[in-house]
N, C-alpha and C positions, 0 to 999 in steps of 0.2 A: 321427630323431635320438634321440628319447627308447628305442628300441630299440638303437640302438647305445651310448648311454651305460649301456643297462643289460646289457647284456651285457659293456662295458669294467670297469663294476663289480665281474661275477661272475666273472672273471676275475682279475683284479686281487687277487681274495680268494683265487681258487684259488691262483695263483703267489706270496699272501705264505703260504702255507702249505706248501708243496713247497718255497721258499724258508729257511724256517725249518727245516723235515725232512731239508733235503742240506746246509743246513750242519753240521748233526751231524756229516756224513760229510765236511767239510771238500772239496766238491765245488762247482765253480763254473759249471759252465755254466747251471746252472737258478738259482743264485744272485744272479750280479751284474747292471748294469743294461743291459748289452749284450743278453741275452738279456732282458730285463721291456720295452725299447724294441723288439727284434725282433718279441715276441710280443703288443705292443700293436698294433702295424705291420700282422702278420700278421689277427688277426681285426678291424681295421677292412677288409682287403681279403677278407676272408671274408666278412662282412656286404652287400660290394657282387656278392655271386656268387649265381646262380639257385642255387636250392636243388637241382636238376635239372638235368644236362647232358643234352643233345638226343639221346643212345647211348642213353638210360635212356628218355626218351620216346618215342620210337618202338619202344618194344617196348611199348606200351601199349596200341594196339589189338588186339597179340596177345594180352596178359598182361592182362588184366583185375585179378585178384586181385593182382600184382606193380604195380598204378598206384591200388588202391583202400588198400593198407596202407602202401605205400610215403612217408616223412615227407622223405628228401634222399638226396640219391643225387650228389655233386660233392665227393668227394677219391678222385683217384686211385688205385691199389693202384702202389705203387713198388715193381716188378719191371723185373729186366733180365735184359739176357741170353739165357738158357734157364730161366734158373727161373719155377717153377710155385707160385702162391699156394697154402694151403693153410688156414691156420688162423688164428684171432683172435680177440683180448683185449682185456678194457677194463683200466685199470689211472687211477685218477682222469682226469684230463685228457690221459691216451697211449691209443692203439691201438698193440698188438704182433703183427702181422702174422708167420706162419710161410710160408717156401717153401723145395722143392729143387730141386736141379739136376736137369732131365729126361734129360741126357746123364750124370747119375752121374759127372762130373770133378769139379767146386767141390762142398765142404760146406752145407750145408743152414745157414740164416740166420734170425735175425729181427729184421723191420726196426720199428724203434722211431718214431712219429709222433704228433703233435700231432691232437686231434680237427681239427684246423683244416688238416690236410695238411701240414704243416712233417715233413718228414725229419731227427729228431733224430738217429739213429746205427742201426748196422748190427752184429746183433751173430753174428760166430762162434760156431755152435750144435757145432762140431765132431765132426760123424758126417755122414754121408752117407745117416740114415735118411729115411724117408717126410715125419716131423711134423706127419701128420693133422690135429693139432688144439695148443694150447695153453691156458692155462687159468689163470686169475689166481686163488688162492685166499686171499679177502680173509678168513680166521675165521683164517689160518695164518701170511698173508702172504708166500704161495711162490709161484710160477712154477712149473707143471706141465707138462712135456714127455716126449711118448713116444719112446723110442730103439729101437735093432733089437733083434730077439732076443727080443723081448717084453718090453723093458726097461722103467721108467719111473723119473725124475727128479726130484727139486724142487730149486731155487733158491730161496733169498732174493728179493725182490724187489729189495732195496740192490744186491745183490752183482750183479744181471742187469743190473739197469740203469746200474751208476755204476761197474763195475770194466770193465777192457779185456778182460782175461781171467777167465772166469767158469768156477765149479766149482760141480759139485752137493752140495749136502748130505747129500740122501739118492739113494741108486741102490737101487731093488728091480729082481732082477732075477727073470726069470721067472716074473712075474704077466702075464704077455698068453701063458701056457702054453693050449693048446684054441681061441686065435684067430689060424686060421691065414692067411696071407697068399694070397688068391685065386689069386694067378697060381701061386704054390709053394705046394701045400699042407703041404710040411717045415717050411715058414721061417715062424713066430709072427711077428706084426705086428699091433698096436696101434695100430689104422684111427683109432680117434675115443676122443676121453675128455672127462671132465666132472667137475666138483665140486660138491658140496650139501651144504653144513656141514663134517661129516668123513665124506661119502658119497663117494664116488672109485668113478666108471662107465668102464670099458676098454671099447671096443667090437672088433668085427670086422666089416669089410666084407665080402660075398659076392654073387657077382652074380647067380645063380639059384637059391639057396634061403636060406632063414633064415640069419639075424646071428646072432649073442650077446653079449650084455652080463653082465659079470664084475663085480657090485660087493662095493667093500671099505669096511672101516673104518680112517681113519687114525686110532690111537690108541698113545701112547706112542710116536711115531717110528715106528709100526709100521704094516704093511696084513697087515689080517684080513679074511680073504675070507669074506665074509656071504649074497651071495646072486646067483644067476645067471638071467637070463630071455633069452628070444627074441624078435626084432623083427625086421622084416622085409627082404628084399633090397635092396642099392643103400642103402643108411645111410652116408653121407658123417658125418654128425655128430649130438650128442645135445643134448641141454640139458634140466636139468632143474629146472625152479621151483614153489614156491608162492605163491597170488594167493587171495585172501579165503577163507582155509583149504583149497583144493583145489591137489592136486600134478598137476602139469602134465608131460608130455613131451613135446618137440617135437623130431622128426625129421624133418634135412633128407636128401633120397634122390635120387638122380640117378646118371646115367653114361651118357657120349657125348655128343658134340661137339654133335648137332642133335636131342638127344633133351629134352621136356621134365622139369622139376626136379619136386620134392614138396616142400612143407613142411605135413607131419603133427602133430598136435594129439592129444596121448590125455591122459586122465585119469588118475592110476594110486592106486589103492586096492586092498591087502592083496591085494598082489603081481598084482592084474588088471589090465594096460593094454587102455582102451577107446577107439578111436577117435572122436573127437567133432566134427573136423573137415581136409580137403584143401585147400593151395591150392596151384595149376598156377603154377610159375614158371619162368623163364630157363633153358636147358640149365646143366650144369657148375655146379650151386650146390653149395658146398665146408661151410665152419664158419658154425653160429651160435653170436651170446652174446648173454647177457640184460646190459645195463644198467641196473638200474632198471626205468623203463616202456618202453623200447627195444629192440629185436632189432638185433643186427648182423650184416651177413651178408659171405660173398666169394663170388666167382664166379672160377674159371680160365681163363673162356673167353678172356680177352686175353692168355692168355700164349704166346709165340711158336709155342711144338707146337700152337696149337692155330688157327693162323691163319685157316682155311678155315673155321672153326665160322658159322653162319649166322648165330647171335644172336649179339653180344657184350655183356657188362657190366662194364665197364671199371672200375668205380667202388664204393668202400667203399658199401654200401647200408643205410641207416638206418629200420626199420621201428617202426609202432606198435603193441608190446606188448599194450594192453588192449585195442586191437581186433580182436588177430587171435584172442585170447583170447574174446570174446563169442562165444557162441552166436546 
């Protein structure tokens, strides 16, 4: 009991403060008490749920390293259809989930949710690009999305989450120029991206030889392209942090249905990334992000194209940061 009244607490504080933030914007579903009774509703029947659905456990005899860092693993990835997860984001007390359509008919989405699994809204991302990854950039307070063409985007945060129809502030176009799309090597495509301060990392996926990461500086509304390095095949996504004055990057690498995943660990100082440690996970691991002391991660394997996969990881998956960080 005394953990559920404290958790009803920390909540409780969270929602009168996104309360007080959306009424600026004269917005009411996170406002009134329809939603503060739904959402007390909600994480008292979150509190009664294993922290571990039984899909995620059994791959623990396989996956050692995916059952020794692993902290919860029970809110579904809300996909339908034919779409395929792709990317994700912390944004306070939501995850913003990216995916597209594998059949290339319906525009590419993202689905907005409560850490607690609650399905807030669905939002038209309007392209039909990839969407590798997304990216909350809390120094700017934008939403970072990559588009075709080598494009890239930000949003407001406000305007993504609280408007039906959403426009980008800023569109740079032709900064994902030299990362080209594996399958076409004509077609530029901006595989994975990342934020660090006002560092803004473009990646490129490639399936048998070196990546490249293209970072820029966002300053003055602008991206100044500052510095380019190489990283290795199969890079699904980046992230890059600092933890007791050392910068950290951690690459998730993978591709194919029954093939296993990487999540890589390197150091990086005056421009040398050193690897300092591997851990073997699930096929089809897609985006991470850092929360805090948290990794968040997705997996694809549950989405329809990908039925047959042997493993599957159905499940937003929640890792501990400072230990995967230890030496």
């Amino acid at each position: 009991m005394k953990k559920i009244a404290f958790i009803l607490l920390i909540n409780l504080f969270l929602l009168t403060i996104i309360s007080r933030d959306m009424n600026k914007n004269n917005v009411d579903y996170f406002s009134n008490w329809k939603y503060l009774l739904n959402t007390i509703d909600e994480v008292l029947e979150y509190t009664k749920k294993d922290s571990l659905n039984e899909e995620e456990k059994n791959l623990f005899s396989k996956y050692p390293d995916f059952k020794k860092y692993l902290i919860r693993a029970n809110i579904p990835i809300p996909i339908k259809d034919n779409m395929i997860p792709q990317g994700i984001t912390v944004y306070k007390n939501l995850l913003l989930i990216t995916a597209y359509d594998s059949l290339v008919e319906k525009v590419s989405v993202c689905y907005v949710l409560t850490k607690y699994g609650k399905l807030v809204k669905t939002i038209d991302l309007k392209t039909k690009a990839h969407v590798g990854s997304i990216v909350y950039d809390n120094l700017n307070k934008l939403i970072w999305l990559p588009d075709i063409n080598g494009s890239l985007k930000a949003y407001r945060i406000d305007d993504f989450l609280l408007n039906d129809k959403i426009l980008p502030i800023y569109t740079f176009e032709e900064v994902g120029n030299n990362l080209p799309n594996y399958v076409n090597k004509e077609e530029n495509e901006i595989a994975f991206l990342d934020v660090n301060d006002n560092n803004i990392y473009l990646g490129s996926f490639n399936l048998n030889s070196k990546g490249l990461v293209k970072q820029y500086q966002f300053s003055n509304n602008n991206l100044i392209h500052d510095n380019n390095f190489s990283i290795p095949s199969k890079v699904q996504s980046i992230s890059i942090v600092k933890k007791d004055n050392i910068n950290y990057m951690l690459l998730s690498r993978s591709y194919g249905r029954n093939n296993d995943s990487y999540l890589e660990i390197y150091t990086m100082n005056n421009n040398k990334n050193i690897k300092i440690k591997t851990l073997v996970m699930p096929p089809m691991l897609e985006q991470i992000t850092i929360d805090n002391d948290k990794l968040y991660a997705i997996f694809e394997s549950n989405a329809l194209k990908y039925i047959e996969s042997k493993y599957k990881v159905k499940d937003i998956c929640v890792f501990d940061l400072n230990k995967i960080l230890e030496l």
